[in-house]
Every structure is written in structure tokens, then in C-alpha cells.
N, C-alpha and C positions, 0 to 999 in steps of 0.2 A: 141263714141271713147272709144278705152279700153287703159287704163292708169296705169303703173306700179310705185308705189311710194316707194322709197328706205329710210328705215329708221323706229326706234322705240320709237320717242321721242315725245314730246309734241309739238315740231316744225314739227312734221311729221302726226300727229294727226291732228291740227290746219288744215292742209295743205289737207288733206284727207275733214275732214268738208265739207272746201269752194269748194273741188273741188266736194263732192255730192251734191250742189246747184246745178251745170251745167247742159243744159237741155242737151247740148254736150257729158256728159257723158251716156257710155252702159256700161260699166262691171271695176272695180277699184278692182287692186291687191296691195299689201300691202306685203311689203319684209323689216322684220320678222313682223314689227306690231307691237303691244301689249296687253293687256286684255281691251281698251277701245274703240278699233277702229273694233270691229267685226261687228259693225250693219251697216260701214260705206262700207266695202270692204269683199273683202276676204282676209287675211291673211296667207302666205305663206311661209315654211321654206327654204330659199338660202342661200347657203351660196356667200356671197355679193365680197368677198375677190376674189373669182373663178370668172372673166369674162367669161370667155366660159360659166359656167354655167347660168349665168343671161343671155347672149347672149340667147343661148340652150331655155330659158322659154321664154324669148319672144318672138322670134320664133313660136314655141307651141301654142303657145295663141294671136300670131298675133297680140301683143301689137302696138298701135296708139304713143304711146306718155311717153315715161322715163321720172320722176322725182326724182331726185338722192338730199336727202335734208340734210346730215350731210358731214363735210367736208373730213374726212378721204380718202372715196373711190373718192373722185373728186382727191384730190392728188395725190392718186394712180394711176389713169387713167383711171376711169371706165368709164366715157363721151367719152371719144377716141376709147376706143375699141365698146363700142354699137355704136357709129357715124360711126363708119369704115365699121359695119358691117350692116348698111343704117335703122340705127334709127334715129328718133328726140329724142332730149337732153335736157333736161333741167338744164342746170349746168357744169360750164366751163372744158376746156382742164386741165390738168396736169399741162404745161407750163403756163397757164393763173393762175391756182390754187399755186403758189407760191405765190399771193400775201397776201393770208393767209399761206401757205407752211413753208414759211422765211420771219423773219423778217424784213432782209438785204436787200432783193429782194425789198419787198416795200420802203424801207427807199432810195434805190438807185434808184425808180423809181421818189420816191417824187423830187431825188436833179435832174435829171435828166429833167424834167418838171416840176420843182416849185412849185409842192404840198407844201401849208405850212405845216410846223410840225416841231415836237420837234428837237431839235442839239444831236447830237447822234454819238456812235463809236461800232461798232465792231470791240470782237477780240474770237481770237482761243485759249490764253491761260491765264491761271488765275494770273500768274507773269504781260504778261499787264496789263490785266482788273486793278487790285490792283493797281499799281501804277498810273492811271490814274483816279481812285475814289478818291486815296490823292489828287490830286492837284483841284478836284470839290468841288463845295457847296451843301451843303445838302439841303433836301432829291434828289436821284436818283431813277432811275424806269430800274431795270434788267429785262433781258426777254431773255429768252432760244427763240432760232433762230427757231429753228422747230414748230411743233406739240405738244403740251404739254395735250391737252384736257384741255386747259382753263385755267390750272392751273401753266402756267411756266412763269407769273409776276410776281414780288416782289416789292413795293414799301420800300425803304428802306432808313429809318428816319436820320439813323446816319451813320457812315463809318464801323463801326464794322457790321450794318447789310448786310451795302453794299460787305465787303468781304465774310461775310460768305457766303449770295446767289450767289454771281460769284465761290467760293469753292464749294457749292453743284452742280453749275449747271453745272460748267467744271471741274471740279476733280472724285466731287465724283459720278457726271452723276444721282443724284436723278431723274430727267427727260428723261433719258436714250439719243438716239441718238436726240433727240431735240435739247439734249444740246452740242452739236459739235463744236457750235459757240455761243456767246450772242451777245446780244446790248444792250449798257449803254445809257440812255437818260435822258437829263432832266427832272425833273418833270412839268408837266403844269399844272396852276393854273384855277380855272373856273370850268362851271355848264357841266360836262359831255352825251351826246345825242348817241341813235345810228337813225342813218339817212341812209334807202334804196333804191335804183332805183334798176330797173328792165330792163336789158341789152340786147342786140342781137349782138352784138360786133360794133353797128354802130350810134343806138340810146339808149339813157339811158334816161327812166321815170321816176319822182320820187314814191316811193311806201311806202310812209310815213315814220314818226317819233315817237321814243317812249324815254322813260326814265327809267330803272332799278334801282335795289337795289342789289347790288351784295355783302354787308355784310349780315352776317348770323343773327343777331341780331337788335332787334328797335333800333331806334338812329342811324342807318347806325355802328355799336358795332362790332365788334368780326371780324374772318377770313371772307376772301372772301371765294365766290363759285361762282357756277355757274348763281346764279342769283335766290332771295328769291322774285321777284314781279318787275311789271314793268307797265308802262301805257302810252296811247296814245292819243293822241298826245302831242307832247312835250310841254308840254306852255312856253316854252322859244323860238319856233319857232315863226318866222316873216317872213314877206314877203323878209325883206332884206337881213333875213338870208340866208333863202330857196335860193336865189340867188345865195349867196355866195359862198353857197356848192356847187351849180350845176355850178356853173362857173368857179371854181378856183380848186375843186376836186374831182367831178363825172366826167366833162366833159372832163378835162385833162391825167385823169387816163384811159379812155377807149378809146381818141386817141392816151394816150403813149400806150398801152399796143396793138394797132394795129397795130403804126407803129416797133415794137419791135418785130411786128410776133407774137404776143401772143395773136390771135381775143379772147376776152369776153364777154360771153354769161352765162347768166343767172341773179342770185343775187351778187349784190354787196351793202355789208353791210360795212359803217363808221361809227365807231368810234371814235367820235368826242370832242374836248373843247370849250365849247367858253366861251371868256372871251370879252367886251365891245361890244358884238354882231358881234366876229371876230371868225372865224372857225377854227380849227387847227386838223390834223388827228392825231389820237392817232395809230390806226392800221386798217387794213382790212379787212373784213371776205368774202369768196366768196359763201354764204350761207344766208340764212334767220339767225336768233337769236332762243334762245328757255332763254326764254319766252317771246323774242317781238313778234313772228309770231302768237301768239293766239291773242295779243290786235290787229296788226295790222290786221290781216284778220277777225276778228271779225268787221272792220269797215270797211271792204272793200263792194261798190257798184256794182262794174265793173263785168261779170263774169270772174273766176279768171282761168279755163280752158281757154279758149279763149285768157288770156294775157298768159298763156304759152305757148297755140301751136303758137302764132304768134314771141313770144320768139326763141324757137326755129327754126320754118320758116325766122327769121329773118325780119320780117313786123311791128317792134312794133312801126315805122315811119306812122303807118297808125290806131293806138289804141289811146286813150285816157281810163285815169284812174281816177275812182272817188271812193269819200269817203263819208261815213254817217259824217253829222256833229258831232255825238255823241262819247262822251268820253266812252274809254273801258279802264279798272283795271282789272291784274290776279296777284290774290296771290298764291305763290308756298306752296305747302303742302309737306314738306319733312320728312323724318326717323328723327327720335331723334337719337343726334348725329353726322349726317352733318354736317359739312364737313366733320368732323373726322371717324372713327368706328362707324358705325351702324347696325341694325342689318335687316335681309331680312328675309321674309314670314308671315307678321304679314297679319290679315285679314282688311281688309275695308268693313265698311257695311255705309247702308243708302244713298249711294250715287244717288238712283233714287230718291229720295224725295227731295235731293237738286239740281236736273237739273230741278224740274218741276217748281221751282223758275221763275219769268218772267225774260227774257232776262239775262241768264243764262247759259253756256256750261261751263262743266268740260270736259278740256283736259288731259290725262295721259301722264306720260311720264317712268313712272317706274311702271310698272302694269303687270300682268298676270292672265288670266281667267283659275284657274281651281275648279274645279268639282262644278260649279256655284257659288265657292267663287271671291274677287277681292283681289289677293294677293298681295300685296307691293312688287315689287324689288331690288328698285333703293334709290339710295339716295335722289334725286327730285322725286317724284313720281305724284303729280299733279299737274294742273295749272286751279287753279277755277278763271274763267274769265267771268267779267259780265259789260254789258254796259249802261249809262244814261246818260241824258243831261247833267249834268256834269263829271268832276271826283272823286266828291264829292258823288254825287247820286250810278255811278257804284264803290265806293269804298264800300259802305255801303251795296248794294246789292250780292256784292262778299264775305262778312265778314258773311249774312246772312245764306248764300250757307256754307259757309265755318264750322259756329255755329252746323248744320243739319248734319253736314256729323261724324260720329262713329269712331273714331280711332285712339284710346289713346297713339298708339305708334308713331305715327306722330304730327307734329309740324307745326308754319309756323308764322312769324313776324305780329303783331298787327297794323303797321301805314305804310303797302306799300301808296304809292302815298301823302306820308305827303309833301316835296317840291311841289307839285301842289298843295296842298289843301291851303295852308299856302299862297302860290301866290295867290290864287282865294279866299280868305278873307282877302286879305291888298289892 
């Protein structure tokens, strides 16, 4: 099969990997790629934004099978127009992609079928918002209604922080059209998970669990980001839990979203709390994660081409999915300065000496190959991910990788996967 995979991140990387396992696979294109992913595919300049043009190449190239793995062009509707124009898809409709898109749209799916989650209000203007943070208890959790690229949550301690984020987000528009509308929610207390299945708009699988660190600092310290490390499987998952989720908010959410007209297909990622082994959605992504998709496809057994063209054929009522027992840990290697100002084109070296590490893959996510150097980008720029029998084992072997690799202008936190370890010695 030849396979176009849309995207330059480390969740696109990860996803390139598992899918060169496949004996299914003949030829893997890669649109734009990055400086890690050239031995795995070819790598090819589109511009992603233009449909007709992605249309146009596969065509060309007779592509088998679209993987479209950042959320932006799903919103857009780039699933719709290759679907129309009689591709397989991997990754939902536009209409389905709200429920990452807006806030609102999910929050009004959850009241609409019982999804548990937080009590919550939007509004359009910041004269509400205010006045409706007075009569709350503190802390609140604001969130620009759109698209924000990850960054248009504020958890907010006290009511002065509370107004100013509803000010930037609907006044002064720091988030730009994201911020049109918010939503004010409760804060929920408890041990935070993201939890995936893998959809066709009819059957939902589950395709594991992991646990992030999304502060920039040890101690879970400093600003969020995008995500400094993360690991797999959750050890707070249980069989009762696993249940739970699948019964009360995987399986609800993808017959409301069918009887709504809005079939889903592909990834759907929760964003989870749980607090006395009781689940509550925080929000939803219609995408894999970055940095969950390296731990979780680095334990994936199943061939992972195969669950996607059945994804797309709509058959996944006829797959089963498995996993390696083994625990996998990726710690992020980021720019110094991340979140904040940092700077791009520092060199990377030594990186082949720490993949020959045993059970070992460095995924990129902010990387460019030139003139045989390995130039930094991005503000996330790796995801050294490596697996053992425990979490303890793959924490230690990922830190080893991590020791090997040259590159004094990047960074990356010293105790990813401390909540697991901490649990796995008491």
C-alpha cells in the first residue's frame, strides 16, 4: 500500500515508525516531514492548507491510504475533500472535528448525553464572563472556545487571575479568533489521564493510556506547554476504570456524534480526571497526542497499517488490538527557553550513538536535515522514548539516551514519570 502521512511532529514521526513495521506497506510519503523521518519515508513539500493540491499528489502517486495527524487541517476539512474525491481517510469530517474545534460543541454534546464533566458556562462577552467569576469559588479553568494550539487554557487561582484571562481572551483576543467565545468551568480535582480509542464512526477500540507532564519544570513547576514527557501505560488504570471510560464516554460520544450526523472516524483522544476511580472528561482531541503517540505506538503489538485501513474501511468490528506488556517513557528535549522565547538553528549531534541504545527510538518533532547537520526548530524538538519492563527500567534507559545526545542549547526535566515510579515503590 502507499500511504500519505500528513504532518511534522513527533506524533507524526512515532506514526511513520509503526507504520514502517507493516509488511502492508510499499512506498510512505510524508507531507512536510522533518530532519528525522527521512530513512522512514519520503518527505515531500505541500502545501497542506491547499486541498486541491494534496488532492493533485495523490492522485499522482496513486496513494492507498491518507493519514492526516495534527488537528488544524481536520478542522479545516481536509478529510472531506480527499473522502469526496474517493480516498480513504484517516481522521474525522470537519463537522466531527469540532469536538476538538469548540469547546462548547463538546460541552453541549456531553449535557446532551450524559458525558460526566465539569459544570461550565459560556459566554461571548467579558462584561458576563466577570460577573459570573464573582459569584464562583476559586480556582476556575478558562478556555478560549477555538483552536488555540494548545495554549488557550488558564487555570486560574484567584478571581483577579480569573478576569484578566477572560480580558485577554475576549477583549484583547491574545488567542485571536479562538477566542470569539470561552468557557468557564470548574476546576476538577484528581489524577489527570489521556485515554484513546481508535473509531470508524460505529465501533470504538480502545488504543491505550498514558500520563503527561505538561509543566515545563521538575516538580510538575513553572508554565505549561505542550507536554515535557509522558508514559504508558497509566498506572492508575484498572479494569473498572477502563470500563468506565468505555461505557460512559467513548461509547456515548460516538453514538451521540452519529446520531447528530456527525459519523467519527479515526482518533479520539480523552482528556480525563479521575478522582475515587470515577472518570470525568476534561476535553477532546480528534487526534492522537504528541508526546503520547510515541509511548503508545512504541507498545503497540497489533500491525498498526492494518488498524488504519480497517479504520477507514469502516471494519474495525472485525480487528482486535494488542499491546506489549512493557512500560514505555519519552522524555521531551526542548530549546532553552520554552515556553517562552527561544532560539532556532542550534546544531544537534551524537544522536546515532544514542538510538543504538537497546530499546531506544528518538522521535523528532522540531528538526530539520541540512547539509548533513540535525538542525533544531522547534520549541519541542525531541521525544527520546525508550521501553522496559517497567517504568522505572524504561525511565532510566531513556535518561541514558538522553545523557549521549550533544546539545547544550536544549533542555528537558530530570524526573518525567516520577507519579508512576513513586506508585511502583509504595
Amino acid at each position: 500500500m502507499k500511504v500519505l502521512v500528513i504532518g511534522s511532529g513527533g506524533r507524526e514521526h512515532a506514526m511513520c515508525w509503526a507504520l514502517s513495521h507493516s509488511p502492508l506497506l510499499s512506498k510512505l510519503y510524508i507531507a512536510p516531514g522533518n530532519g528525522g523521518m527521512h530513512d522512514l519515508g519520503e518527505c515531500v513539500e505541500i502545501a497542506v492548507h491547499d486541498h486541491q493540491t494534496v488532492i493533485a499528489f495523490c492522485r499522482l502517486m496513486s496513494i492507498d491510504l491518507i493519514v492526516i495527524g495534527p488537528e488544524a487541517p481536520l478542522v479545516a476539512g481536509l478529510a472531506d475533500d480527499l473522502e469526496a474525491a474517493g480516498f480513504l481517510v484517516v481522521g474525522p469530517s470537519a463537522a466531527a472535528a469540532q469536538l476538538e474545534g469548540s469547546k462548547a460543541f463538546t460541552k453541549q454534546l456531553c449535557d446532551h448525553y450524559n458525558l460526566p464533566t465539569a459544570r461550565y458556562k459560556r459566554f461571548n462577552t467579558s462584561k458576563h464572563a466577570i460577573d459570573y467569576v464573582k459569584t464562583q469559588a476559586m480556582p476556575l479553568v478558562i478556555k478560549a472556545d477555538g483552536l488555540a494550539a494548545g495554549k488557550g487554557v488558564i487555570i486560574a487561582q484567584t478571581q483577579k487571575e480569573a478576569i484578566n484571562a477572560i480580558q485577554d481572551i475576549l477583549d484583547t483576543k491574545v488567542f485571536g479568533d479562538a477566542g470569539n467565545s470561552l468557557v468557564i468551568e470548574e476546576f476538577l480535582e484528581g489524577e489527570e489521564i489521556s485515554f484513546f480509542a481508535l473509531c470508524d464512526g460505529k465501533t470504538a477500540l480502545p488504543f491505550g493510556s498514558a500520563q503527561d507532564h505538561k509543566r515545563v519544570g521538575d516538580g510538575d513547576t513553572g508554565p505549561n506547554t505542550g507536554g515535557m514527557g509522558t508514559y504508558s501505560p497509566a498506572p492508575v488504570m484498572n479494569d473498572a476504570l477502563h470500563e468506565k471510560i468505555m461505557q460512559h464516554i467513548i461509547s456515548p460520544a460516538l453514538k451521540g456524534m452519529e446520531q447528530d450526523g456527525h459519523i467519527f472516524k479515526g482518533f479520539l483522544f480523552a482528556g480525563l480526571m479521575i478522582n475515587d476511580n470515577e472518570p470525568k472528561l476534561i476535553e477532546f482531541n480528534v487526534r492522537m497526542g504528541d508526546p503520547e503517540t510515541q509511548v503508545i505506538l512504541s507498545r503497540l503489538k497489533t500491525d498498526f497499517l492494518q488498524l488504519l485501513l480497517a479504520t477507514a474501511e469502516g471494519s474495525l468490528d472485525k480487528q482486535t488490538i494488542e499491546f506489549h506488556p512493557h512500560a514505555a517513557v519519552c522524555v521531551v528535549m526542548a530549546a532553552k527557553g520554552y515556553p517562552g522565547t527561544y532560539q532556532k538553528g542550534s546544531v544537534i549531534n551524537n544522536l546515532e550513538a544514542a538510538t543504538t541504545l537497546p530499546h531506544v527510538q528518538i522521535f523528532h518533532a522540531g528538526t530539520s536535515l541540512k547539509n548533513g547537520n540535525m538542525i533544531a526548530t522547534g520549541g519541542r524538538v525531541l521525544g527520546v522514548t525508550a521501553t522496559g519492563a517497567s517504568v522505572l527500567d524504561a525511565q532510566q534507559q531513556a535518561y541514558k539516551a538522553v545523557d549521549l545526545i550533544q546539545w547544550p542549547e536544549g533542555f528537558c526535566r530530570k524526573d518525567i514519570a516520577w507519579r508512576a515510579i513513586n506508585r511502583l515503590r509504595s
